[in-house]
C-alpha positions in Angstrom: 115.8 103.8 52.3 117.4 106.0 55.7 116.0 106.3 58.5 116.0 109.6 60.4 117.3 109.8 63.6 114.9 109.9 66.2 113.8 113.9 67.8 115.3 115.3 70.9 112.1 115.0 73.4 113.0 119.2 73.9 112.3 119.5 70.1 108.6 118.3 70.9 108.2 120.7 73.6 109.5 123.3 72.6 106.9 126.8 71.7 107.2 130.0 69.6 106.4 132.9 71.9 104.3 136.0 69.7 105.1 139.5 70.8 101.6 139.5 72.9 102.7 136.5 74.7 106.2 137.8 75.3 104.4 141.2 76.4 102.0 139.5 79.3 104.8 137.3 80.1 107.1 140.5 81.0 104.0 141.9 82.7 103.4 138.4 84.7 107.1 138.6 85.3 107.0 142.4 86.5 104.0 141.5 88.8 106.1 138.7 90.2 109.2 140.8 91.3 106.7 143.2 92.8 105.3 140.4 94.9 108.7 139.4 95.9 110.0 142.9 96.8 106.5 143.3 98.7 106.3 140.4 100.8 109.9 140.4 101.7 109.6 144.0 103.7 106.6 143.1 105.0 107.4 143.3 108.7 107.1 140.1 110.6 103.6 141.0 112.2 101.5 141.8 109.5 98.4 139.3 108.1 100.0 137.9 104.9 103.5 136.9 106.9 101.6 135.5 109.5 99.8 133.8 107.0 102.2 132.6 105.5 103.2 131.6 109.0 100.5 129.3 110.0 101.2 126.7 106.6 104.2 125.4 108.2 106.4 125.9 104.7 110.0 126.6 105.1 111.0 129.5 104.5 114.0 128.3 102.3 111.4 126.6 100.2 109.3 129.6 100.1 112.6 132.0 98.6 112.8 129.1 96.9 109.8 129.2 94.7 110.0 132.7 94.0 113.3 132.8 92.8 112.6 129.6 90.8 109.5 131.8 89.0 111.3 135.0 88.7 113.9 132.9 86.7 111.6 130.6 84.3 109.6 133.7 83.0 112.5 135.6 81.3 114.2 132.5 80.1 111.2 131.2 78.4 110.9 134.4 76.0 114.1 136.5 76.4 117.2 137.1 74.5 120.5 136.1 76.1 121.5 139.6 76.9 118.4 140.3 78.3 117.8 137.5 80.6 121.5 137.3 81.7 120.5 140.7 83.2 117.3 139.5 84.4 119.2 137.2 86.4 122.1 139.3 87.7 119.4 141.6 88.7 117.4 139.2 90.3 120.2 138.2 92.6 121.1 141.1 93.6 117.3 142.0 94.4 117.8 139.0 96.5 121.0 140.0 98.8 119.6 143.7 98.5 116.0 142.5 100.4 117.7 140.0 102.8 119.5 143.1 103.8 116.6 145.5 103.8 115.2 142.9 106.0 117.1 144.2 109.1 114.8 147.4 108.9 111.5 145.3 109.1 110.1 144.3 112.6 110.2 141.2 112.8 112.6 140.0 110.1 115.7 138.7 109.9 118.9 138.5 107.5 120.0 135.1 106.8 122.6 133.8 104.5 120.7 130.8 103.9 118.1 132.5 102.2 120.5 134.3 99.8 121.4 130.7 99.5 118.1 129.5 98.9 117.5 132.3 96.1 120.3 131.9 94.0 119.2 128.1 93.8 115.7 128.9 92.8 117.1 130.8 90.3 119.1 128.3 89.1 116.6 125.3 89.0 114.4 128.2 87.4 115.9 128.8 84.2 117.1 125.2 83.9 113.3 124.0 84.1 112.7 126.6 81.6 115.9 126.3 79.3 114.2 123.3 77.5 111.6 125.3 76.5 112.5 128.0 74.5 112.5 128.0 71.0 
């Protein structure tokens, strides 16, 4: 009698995604980009910024985060085409807003940011990589 070799733990975890799933996903992912694009031409003085402001969270981390989510939604249901796009697209939305950030009062351009959204990006889609089916 064989034995069978033991799973990958990613075979485990893995998950089929429907076409409703893979519909409020994009939507979810759509939302998120707005939210991104929004808050980073707020200028420096309105409620949410200041907001923001007052939980004493880096900045970096905050670019971060939004990266990192703007990458793990297309990777978990999108083709390879499709989310290479997503991606390209997605960093250039991020150089294009730190730039668009010299028109907002009270905002400034910083490479470090760009920085700080490619690696959220990055750590995005390899959190989500794993996942997909």
């Amino acid at each position: 009698m064989q034995k069978r070799p033991p799973e990958l733990y990613t075979e485990n975890v893995t998950f089929k995604v429907s076409l409703r799933q893979k519909r409020w996903l994009r939507i979810l992912w759509f939302a998120a980009v707005v939210a991104v694009v929004v808050g980073s031409l707020l200028p420096g003085s309105s409620l949410p910024i200041q907001a923001l402001g007052e939980l004493h969270i880096s900045d970096k981390i905050l670019h971060f985060a939004a990266y990192a989510v703007l990458a793990f939604l297309p990777a978990l249901h999108e083709r390879r085409p499709a989310l290479g796009a997503a991606l390209l697209g997605a960093l250039a939305l991020g150089v294009l807003l730190e730039f668009a950030q010299r028109l907002s009062p009270g905002r400034n351009f910083e490479l470090a940011d760009m920085l700080a959204d490619a690696c959220g990006l990055l750590c995005g889609l390899i959190l989500a990589l794993p996942l997909r089916s």
